[in-house]
C-alpha atoms as an extended CHARMM CRD file, in Angstrom:
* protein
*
       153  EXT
         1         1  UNK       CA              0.0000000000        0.0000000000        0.0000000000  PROA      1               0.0000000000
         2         2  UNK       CA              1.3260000000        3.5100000000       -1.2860000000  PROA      2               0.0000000000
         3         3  UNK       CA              1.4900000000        5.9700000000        1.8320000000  PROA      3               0.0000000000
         4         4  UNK       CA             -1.1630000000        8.6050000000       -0.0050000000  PROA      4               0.0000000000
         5         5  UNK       CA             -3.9870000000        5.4190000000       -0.2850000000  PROA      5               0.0000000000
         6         6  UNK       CA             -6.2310000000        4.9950000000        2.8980000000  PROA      6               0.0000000000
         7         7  UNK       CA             -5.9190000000        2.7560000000        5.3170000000  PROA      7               0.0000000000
         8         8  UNK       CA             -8.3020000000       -0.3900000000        3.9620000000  PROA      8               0.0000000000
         9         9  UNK       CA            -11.0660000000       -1.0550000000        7.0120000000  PROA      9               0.0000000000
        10        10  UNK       CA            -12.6810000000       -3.9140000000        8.0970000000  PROA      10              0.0000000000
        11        11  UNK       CA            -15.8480000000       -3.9650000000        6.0820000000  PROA      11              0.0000000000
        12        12  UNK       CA            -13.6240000000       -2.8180000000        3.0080000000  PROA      12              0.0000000000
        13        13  UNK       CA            -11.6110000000       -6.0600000000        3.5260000000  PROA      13              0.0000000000
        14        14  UNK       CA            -14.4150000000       -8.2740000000        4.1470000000  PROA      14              0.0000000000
        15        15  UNK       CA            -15.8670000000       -7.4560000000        1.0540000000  PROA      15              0.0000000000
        16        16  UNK       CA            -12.8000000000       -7.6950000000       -0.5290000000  PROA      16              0.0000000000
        17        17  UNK       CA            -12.3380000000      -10.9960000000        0.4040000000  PROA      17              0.0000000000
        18        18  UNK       CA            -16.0710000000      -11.9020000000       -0.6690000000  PROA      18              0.0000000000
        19        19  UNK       CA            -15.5100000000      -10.9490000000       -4.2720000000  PROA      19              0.0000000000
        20        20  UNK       CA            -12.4550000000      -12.9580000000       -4.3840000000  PROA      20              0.0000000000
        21        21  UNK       CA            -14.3070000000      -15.5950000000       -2.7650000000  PROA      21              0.0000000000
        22        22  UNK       CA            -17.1720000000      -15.8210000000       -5.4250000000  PROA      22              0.0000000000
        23        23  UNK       CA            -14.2140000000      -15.8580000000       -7.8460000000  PROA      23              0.0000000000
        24        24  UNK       CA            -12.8160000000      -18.8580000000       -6.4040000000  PROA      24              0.0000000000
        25        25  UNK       CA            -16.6230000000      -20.3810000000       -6.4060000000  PROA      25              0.0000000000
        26        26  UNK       CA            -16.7270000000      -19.7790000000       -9.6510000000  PROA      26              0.0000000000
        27        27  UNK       CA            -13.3760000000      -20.8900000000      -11.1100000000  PROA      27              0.0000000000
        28        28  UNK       CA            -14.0400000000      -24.2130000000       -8.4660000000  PROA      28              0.0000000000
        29        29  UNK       CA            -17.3020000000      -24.6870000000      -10.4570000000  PROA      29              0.0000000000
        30        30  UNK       CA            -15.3160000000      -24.5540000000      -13.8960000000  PROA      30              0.0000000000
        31        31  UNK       CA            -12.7560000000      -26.5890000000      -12.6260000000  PROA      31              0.0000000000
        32        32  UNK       CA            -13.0460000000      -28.8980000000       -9.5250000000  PROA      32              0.0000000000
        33        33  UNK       CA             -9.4390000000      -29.4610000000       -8.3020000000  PROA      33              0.0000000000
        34        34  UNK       CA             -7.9910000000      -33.0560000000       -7.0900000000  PROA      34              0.0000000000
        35        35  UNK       CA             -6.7760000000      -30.8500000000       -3.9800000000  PROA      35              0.0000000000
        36        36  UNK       CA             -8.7050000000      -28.7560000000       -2.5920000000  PROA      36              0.0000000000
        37        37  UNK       CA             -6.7770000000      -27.1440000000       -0.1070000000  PROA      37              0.0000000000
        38        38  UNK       CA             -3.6870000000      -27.0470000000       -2.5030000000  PROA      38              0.0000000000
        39        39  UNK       CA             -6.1130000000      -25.3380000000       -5.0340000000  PROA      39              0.0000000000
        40        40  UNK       CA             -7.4300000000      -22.7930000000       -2.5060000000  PROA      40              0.0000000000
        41        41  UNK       CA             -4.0910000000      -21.8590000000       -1.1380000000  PROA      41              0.0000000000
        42        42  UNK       CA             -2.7110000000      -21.4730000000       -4.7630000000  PROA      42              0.0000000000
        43        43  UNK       CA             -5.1930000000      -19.1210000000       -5.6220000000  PROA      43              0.0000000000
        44        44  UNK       CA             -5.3030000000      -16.8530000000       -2.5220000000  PROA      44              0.0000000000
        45        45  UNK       CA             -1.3120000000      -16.8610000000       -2.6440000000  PROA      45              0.0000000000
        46        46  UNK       CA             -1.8160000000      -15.1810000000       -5.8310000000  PROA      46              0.0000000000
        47        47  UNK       CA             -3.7520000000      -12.4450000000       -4.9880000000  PROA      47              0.0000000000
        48        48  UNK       CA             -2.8700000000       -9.0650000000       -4.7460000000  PROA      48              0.0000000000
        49        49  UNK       CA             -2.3510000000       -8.7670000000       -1.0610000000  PROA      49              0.0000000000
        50        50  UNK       CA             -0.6330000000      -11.1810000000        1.0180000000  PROA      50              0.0000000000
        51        51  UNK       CA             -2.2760000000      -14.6020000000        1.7640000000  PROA      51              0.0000000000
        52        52  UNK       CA             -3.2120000000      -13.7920000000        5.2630000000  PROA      52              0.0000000000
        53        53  UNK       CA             -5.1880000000      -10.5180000000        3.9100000000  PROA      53              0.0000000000
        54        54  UNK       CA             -7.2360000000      -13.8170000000        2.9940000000  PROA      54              0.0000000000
        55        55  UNK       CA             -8.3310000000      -15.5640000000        5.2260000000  PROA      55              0.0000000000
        56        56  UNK       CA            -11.8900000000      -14.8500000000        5.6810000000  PROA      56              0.0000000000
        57        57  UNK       CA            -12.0370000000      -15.3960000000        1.9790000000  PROA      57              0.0000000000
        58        58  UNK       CA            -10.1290000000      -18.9940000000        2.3420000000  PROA      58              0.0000000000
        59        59  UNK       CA            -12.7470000000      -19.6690000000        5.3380000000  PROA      59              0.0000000000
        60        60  UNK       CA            -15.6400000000      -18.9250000000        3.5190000000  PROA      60              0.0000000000
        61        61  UNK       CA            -14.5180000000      -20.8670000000        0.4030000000  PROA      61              0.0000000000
        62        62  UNK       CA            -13.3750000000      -24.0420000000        2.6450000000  PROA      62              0.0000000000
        63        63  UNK       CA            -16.7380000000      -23.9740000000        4.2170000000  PROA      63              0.0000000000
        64        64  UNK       CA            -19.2860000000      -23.3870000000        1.1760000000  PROA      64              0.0000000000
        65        65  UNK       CA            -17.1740000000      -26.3060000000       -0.8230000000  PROA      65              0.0000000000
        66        66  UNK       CA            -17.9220000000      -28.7850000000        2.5830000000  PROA      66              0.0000000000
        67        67  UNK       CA            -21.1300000000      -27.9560000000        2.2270000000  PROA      67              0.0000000000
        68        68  UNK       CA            -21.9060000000      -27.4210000000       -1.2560000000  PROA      68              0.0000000000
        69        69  UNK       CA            -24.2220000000      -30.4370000000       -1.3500000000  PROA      69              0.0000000000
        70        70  UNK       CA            -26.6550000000      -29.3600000000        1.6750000000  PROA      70              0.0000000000
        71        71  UNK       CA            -26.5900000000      -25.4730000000        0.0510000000  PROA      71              0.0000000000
        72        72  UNK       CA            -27.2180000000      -26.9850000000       -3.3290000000  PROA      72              0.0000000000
        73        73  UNK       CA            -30.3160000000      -28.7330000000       -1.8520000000  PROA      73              0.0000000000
        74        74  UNK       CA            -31.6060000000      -25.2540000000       -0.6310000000  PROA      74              0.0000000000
        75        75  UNK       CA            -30.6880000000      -23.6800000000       -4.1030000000  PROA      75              0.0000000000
        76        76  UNK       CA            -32.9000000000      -26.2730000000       -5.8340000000  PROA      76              0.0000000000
        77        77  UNK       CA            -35.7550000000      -25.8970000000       -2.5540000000  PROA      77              0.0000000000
        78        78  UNK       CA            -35.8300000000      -22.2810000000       -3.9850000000  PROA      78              0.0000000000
        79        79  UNK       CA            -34.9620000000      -21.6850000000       -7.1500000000  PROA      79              0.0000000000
        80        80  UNK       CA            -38.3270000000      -22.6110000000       -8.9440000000  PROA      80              0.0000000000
        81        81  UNK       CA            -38.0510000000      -23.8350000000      -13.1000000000  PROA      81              0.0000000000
        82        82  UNK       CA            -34.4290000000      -23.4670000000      -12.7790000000  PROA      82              0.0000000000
        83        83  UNK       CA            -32.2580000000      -26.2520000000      -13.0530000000  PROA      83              0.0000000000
        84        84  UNK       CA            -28.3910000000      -25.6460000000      -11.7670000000  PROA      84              0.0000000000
        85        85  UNK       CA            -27.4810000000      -25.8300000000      -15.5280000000  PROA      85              0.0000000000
        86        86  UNK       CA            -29.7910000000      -22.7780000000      -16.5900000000  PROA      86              0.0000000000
        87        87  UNK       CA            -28.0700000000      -20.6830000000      -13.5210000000  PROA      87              0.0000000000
        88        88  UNK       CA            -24.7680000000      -18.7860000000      -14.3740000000  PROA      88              0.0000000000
        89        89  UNK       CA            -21.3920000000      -20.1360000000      -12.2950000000  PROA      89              0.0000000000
        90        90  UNK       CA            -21.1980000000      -16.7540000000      -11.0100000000  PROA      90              0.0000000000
        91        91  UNK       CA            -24.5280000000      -16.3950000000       -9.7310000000  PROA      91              0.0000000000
        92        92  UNK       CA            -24.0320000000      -19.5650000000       -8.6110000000  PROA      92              0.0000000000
        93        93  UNK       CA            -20.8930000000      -18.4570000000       -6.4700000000  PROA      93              0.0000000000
        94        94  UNK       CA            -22.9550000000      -15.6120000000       -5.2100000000  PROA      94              0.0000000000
        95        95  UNK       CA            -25.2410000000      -18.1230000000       -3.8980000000  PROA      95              0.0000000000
        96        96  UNK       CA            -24.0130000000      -20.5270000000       -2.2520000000  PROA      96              0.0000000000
        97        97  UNK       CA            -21.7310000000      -18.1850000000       -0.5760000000  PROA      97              0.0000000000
        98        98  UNK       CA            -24.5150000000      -16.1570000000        0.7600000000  PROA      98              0.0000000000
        99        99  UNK       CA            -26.4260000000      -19.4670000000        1.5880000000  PROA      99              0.0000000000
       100       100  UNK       CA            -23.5530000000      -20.7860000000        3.4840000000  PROA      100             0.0000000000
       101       101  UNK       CA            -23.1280000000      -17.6250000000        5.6560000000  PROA      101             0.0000000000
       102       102  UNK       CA            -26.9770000000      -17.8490000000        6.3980000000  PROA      102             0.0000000000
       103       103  UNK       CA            -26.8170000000      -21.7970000000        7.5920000000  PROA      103             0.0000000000
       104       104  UNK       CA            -23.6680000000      -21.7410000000        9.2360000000  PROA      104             0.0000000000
       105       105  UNK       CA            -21.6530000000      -18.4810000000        9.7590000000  PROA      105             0.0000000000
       106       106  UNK       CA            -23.1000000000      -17.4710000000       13.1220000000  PROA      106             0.0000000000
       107       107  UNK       CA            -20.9810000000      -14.5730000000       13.6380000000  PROA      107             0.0000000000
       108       108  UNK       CA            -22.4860000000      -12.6030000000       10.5800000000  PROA      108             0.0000000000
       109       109  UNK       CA            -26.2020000000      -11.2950000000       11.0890000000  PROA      109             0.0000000000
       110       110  UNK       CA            -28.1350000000      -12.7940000000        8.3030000000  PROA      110             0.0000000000
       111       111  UNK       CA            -29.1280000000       -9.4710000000        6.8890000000  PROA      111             0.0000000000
       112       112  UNK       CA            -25.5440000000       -8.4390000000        6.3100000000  PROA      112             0.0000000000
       113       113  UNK       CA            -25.1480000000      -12.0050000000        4.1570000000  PROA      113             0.0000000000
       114       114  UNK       CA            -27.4420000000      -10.8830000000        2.1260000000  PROA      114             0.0000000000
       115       115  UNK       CA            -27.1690000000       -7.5000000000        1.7620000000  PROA      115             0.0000000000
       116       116  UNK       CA            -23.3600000000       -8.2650000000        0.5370000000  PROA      116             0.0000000000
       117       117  UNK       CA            -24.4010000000      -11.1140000000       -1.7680000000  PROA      117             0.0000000000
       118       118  UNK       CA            -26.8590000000       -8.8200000000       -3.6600000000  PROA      118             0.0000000000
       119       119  UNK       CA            -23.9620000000       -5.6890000000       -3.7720000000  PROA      119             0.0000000000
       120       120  UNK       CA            -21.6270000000       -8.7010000000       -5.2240000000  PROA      120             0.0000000000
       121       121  UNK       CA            -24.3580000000       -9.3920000000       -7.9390000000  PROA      121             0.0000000000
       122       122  UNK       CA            -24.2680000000       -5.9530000000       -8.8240000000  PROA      122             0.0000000000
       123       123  UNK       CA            -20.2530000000       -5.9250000000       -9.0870000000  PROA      123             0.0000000000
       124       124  UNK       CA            -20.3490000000       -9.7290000000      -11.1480000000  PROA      124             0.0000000000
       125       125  UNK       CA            -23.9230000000      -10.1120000000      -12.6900000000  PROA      125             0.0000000000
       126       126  UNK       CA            -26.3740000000       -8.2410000000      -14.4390000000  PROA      126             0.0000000000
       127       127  UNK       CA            -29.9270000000       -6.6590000000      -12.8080000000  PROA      127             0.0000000000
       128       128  UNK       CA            -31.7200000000       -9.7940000000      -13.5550000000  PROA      128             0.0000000000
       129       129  UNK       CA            -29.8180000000      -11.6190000000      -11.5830000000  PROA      129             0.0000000000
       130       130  UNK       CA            -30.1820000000       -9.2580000000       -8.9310000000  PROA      130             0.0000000000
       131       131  UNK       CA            -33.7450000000      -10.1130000000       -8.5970000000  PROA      131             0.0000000000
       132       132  UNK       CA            -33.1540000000      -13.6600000000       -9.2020000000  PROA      132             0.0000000000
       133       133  UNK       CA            -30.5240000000      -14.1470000000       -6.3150000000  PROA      133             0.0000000000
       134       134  UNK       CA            -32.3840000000      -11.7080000000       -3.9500000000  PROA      134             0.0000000000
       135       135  UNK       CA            -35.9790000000      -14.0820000000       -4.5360000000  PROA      135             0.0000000000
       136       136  UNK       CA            -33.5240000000      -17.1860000000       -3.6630000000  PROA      136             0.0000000000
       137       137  UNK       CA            -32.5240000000      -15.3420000000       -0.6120000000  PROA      137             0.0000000000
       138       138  UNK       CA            -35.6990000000      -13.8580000000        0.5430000000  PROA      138             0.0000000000
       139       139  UNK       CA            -37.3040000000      -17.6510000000        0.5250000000  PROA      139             0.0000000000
       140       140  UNK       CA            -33.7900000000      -18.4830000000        2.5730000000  PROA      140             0.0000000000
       141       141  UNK       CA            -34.3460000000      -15.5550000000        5.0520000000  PROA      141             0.0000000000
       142       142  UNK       CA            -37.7190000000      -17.0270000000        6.1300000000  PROA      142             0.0000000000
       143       143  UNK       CA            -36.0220000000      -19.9910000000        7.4810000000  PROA      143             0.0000000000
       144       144  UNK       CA            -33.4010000000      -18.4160000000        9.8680000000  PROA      144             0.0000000000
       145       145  UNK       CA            -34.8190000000      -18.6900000000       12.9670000000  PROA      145             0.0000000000
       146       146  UNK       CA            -31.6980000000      -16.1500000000       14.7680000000  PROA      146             0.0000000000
       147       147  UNK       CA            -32.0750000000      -12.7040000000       14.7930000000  PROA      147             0.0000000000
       148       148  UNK       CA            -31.3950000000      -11.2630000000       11.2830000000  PROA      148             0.0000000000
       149       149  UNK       CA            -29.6590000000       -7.9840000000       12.2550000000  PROA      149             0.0000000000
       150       150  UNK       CA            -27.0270000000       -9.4110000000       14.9710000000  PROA      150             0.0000000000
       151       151  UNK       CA            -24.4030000000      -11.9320000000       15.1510000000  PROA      151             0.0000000000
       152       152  UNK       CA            -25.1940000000      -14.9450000000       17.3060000000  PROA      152             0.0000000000
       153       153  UNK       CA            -23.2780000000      -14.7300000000       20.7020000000  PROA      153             0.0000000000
């Protein structure tokens, strides 16, 4: 970092390190490794910040990929007439992370999951999608039986 740039913040670096996670979803989708965790370290090592800059973003891609098949389920609960293969990969990405975060990232309020996963459509997707993913996550949001606006303690 240059000494005239600002310092980055937390929330700057969390969403920093969900867009690179939806671009790991993705290029896992394209491409499922034989290694998962050589394949995720590989790719966050390559970044442009240092690897440890990354580790929410290696956390939240280790964790949606171990539970791709019970977020999957969800996807296909909710996504009605769509079958995975009509869906984009990167809309896909979006998600599943946001889905995983829901079901099993306690420590981020619900709301916040999918408030980010609906700013990351905007960055990767087009408006369509927007709507799409936010129906998905709407359905999703009915289910969560924590507090959507807090972190659980």
């Amino acid at each position: 970092m240059e000494d005239n740039e600002p310092p980055v913040t937390r929330r700057s670096q969390r969403r920093e390190n969900r867009m690179s996670t939806v671009q790991f979803l993705y290029q896992w989708e394209s491409n499922k490794p034989e290694v998962l965790a050589d394949d995720i370290c590989q790719f966050f090592e390559n970044q442009e910040e240092d690897r440890a800059y990354y580790a929410f973003a290696e956390a939240l891609s280790l964790g949606t990929i171990e539970n791709v098949e019970a977020i999957d389920k969800h996807i296909a609960e909710h996504a009605n007439n769509w079958t995975f293969d009509r869906i984009a990969k990167v809309d896909l990405a979006i998600l599943r992370l946001a889905i995983y975060e829901l079901l099993y990232r306690t420590d981020i309020p619900p709301i916040v999951s999918i408030n980010e996963a609906i700013d990351l459509t905007k960055v990767f997707s087009n408006p369509d999608s927007k709507r799409f993913i936010n129906g998905i996550l709407d359905k999703m949001k009915g289910k969560i039986t924590r507090p959507l606006r807090k972190a659980a303690d």
